[in-house]
Steps between C-alpha positions, in 0.01 A plus 500: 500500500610171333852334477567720189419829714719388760780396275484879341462687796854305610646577167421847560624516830836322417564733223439780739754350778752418255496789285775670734717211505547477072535877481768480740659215276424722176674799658820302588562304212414844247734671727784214478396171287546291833216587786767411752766681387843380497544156645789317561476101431427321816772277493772719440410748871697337793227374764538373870213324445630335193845422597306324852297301278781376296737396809154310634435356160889372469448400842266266439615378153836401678314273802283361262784379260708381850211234584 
C-alpha cells in the first residue's frame, strides 16, 4: 500500500465519520433553511461578559489618554 492507498483508505474513512455530521446539517436546514434555528444577533443579547469587557476596555482607553 502506496501513498495513493493510504490517501483513499483516509478518504474513505472521513466520509464514513462525517457522514452523520452533514446529514444532521441536511435535516436541519430542510426542516428550517437555518441549521441553527432562530438566532438572535450577537450584539444585540445583553452579556455580563460583554458589558465587563467594555468597562475594562474604557478603563484602559481612559489611563492611556491621561499619560
Amino acid at each position: 500500500m502506496g501513498v495513493t492507498g493510504l490517501f483513499l483508505v483516509m478518504i474513505f474513512i472521513a466520509a464514513f465519520v462525517f457522514a452523520p455530521l452533514g446529514y444532521f446539517i441536511y435535516t436541519f436546514t430542510k426542516k428550517s433553511d437555518n441549521p441553527l434555528g432562530d438566532l438572535e444577533p450577537h450584539a444585540d443579547s445583553p452579556s455580563a461578559v460583554n458589558d465587563f469587557a467594555e468597562k475594562a476596555i474604557k478603563f484602559v482607553q481612559e489611563k492611556l489618554a491621561k499619560k
